[in-house]
Backbone as CSV, one residue per row, in Angstrom:
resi,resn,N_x,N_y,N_z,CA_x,CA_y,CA_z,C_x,C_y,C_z
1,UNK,-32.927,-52.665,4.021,-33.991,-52.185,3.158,-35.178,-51.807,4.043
2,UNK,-35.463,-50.046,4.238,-36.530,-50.270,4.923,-37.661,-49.352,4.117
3,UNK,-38.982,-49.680,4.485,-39.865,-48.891,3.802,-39.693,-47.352,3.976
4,UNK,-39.696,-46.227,2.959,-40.273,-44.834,3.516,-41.292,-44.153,3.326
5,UNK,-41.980,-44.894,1.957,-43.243,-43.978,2.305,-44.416,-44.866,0.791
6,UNK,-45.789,-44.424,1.106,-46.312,-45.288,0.545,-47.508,-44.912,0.209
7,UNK,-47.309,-44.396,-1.477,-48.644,-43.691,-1.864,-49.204,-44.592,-3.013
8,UNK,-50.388,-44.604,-2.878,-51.038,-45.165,-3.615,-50.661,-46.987,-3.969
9,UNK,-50.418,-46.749,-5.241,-49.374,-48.249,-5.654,-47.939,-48.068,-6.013
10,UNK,-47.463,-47.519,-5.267,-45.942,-46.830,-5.360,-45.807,-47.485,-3.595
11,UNK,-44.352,-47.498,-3.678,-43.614,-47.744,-2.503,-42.222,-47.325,-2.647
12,UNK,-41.676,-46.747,-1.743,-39.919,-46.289,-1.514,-39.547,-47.122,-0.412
13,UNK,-38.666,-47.657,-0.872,-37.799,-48.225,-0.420,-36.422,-47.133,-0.089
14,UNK,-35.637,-47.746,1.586,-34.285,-47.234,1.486,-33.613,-47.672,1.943
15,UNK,-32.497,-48.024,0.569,-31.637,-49.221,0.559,-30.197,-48.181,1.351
16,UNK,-29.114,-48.245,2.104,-28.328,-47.599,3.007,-26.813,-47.658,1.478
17,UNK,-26.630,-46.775,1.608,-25.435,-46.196,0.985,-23.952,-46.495,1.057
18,UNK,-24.021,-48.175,1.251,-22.521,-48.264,1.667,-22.202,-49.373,0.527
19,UNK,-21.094,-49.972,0.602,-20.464,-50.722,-0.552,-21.124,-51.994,-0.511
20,UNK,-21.068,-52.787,0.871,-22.177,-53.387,1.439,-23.425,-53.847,0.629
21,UNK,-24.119,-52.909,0.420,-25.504,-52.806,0.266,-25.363,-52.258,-1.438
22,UNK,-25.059,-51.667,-1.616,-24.899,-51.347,-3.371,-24.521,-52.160,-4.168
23,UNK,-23.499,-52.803,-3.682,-23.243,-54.367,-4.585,-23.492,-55.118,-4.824
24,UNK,-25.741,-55.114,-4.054,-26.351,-56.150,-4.568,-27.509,-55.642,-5.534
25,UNK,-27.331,-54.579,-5.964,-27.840,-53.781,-6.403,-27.947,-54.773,-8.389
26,UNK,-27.203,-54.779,-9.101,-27.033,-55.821,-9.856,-28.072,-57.007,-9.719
27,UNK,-27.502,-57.831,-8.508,-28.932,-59.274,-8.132,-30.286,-58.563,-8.077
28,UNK,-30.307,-57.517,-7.245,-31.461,-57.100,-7.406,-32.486,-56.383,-8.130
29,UNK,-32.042,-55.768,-9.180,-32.435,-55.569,-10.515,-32.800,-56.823,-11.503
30,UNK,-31.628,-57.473,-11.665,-32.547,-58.987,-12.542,-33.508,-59.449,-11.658
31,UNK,-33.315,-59.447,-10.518,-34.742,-60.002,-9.861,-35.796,-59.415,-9.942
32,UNK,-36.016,-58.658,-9.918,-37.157,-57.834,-10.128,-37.588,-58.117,-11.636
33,UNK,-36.498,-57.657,-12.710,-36.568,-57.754,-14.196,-37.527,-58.982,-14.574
34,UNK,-36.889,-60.291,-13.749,-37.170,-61.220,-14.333,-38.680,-61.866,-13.489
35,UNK,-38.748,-61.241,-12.450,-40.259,-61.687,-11.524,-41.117,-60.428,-11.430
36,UNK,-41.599,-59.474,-12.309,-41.999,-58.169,-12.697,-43.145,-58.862,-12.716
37,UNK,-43.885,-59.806,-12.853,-45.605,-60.238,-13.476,-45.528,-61.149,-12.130
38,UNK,-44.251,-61.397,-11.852,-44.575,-62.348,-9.988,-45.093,-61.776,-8.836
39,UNK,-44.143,-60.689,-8.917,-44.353,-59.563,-7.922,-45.264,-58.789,-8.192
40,UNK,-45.934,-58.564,-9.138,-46.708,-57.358,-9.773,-46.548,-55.916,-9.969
41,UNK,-45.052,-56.073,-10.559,-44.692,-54.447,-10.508,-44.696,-54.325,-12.385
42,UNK,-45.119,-53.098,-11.733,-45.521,-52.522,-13.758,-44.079,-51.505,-13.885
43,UNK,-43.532,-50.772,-13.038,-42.300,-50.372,-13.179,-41.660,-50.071,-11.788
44,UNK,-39.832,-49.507,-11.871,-39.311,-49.782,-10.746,-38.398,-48.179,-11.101
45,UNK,-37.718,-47.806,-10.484,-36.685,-46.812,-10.462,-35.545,-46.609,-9.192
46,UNK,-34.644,-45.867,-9.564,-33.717,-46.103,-8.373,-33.503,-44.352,-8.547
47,UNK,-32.660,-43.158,-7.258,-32.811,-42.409,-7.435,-31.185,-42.723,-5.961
48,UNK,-31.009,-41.642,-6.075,-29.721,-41.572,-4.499,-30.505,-40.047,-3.697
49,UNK,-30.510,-40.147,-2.968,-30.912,-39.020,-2.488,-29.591,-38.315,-1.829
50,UNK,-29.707,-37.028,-2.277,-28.905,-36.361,-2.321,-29.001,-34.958,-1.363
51,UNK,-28.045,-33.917,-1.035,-28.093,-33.231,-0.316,-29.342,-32.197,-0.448
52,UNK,-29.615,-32.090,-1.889,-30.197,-30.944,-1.956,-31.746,-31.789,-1.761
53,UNK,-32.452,-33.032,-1.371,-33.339,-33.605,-1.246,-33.421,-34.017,0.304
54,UNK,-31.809,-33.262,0.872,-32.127,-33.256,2.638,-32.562,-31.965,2.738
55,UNK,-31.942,-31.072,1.988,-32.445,-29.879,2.241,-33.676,-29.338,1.798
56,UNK,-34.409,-30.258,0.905,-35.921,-29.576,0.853,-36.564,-30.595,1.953
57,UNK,-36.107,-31.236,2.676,-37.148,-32.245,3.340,-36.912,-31.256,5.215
58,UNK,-35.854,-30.963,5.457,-35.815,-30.192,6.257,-36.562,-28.380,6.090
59,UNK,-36.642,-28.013,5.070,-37.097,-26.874,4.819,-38.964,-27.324,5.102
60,UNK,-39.227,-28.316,4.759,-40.198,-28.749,4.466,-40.815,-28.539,6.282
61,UNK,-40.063,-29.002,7.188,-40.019,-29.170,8.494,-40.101,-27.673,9.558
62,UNK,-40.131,-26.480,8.729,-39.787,-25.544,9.159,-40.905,-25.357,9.983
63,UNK,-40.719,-24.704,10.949,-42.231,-23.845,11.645,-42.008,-23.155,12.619
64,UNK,-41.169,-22.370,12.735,-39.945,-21.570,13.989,-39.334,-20.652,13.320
65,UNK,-39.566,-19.345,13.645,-38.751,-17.945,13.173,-37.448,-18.216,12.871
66,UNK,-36.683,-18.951,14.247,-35.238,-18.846,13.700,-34.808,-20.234,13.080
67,UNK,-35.929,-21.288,12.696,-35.766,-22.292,11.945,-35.456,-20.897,10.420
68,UNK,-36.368,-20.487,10.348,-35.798,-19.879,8.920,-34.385,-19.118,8.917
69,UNK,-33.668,-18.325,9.624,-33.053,-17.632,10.123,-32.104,-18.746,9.552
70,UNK,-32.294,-20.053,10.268,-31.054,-21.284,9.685,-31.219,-21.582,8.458
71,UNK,-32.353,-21.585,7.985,-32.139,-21.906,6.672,-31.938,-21.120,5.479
72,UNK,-32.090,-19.710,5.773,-31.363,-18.575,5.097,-29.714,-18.759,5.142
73,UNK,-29.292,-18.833,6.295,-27.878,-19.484,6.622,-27.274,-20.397,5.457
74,UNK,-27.959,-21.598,5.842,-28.035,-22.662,4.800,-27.127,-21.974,3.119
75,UNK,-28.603,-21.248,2.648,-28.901,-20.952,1.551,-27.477,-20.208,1.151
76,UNK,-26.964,-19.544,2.182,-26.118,-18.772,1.578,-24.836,-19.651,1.519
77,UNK,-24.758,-20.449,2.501,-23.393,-21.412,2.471,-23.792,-22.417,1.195
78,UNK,-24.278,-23.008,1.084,-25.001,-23.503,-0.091,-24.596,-23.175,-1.417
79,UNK,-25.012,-21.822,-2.001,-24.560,-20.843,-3.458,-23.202,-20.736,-2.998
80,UNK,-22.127,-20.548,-2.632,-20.883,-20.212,-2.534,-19.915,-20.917,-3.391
């Protein structure tokens, strides 16, 4: 579980994608559920990040002519 980013009174967490680590996913929901006024969380969410959330975070990264050049690339392998 490591931190990624941290705005305001929000925090992301990123929990690693293996069987491992997802199967405590269960414990860790009632925990939270049930220590919500312990911890002081007013709400929680879970999300998977997904390809198309690598690909705006790399687009995001661009700043090089033929960085775009790749990511036109991308785009077209992408729609196919």
């Amino acid at each position: 579980l490591n931190i990624k980013e941290e705005h305001g009174d929000q925090i992301t967490y990123v929990i690693k994608d293996d069987v491992e680590h997802t199967k405590v996913f269960p414990v860790m929901l009632a925990e939270l559920d049930e220590n919500k006024t312990k911890y002081h969380i007013k709400s929680y969410g879970l999300s998977n990040s997904g390809l198309e959330q690598v690909f705006l975070r790399v687009a995001d990264e661009i700043t090089r002519p033929e960085d775009y050049e790749r990511l036109s690339q991308w785009k077209k392998f992408q729609n196919r």
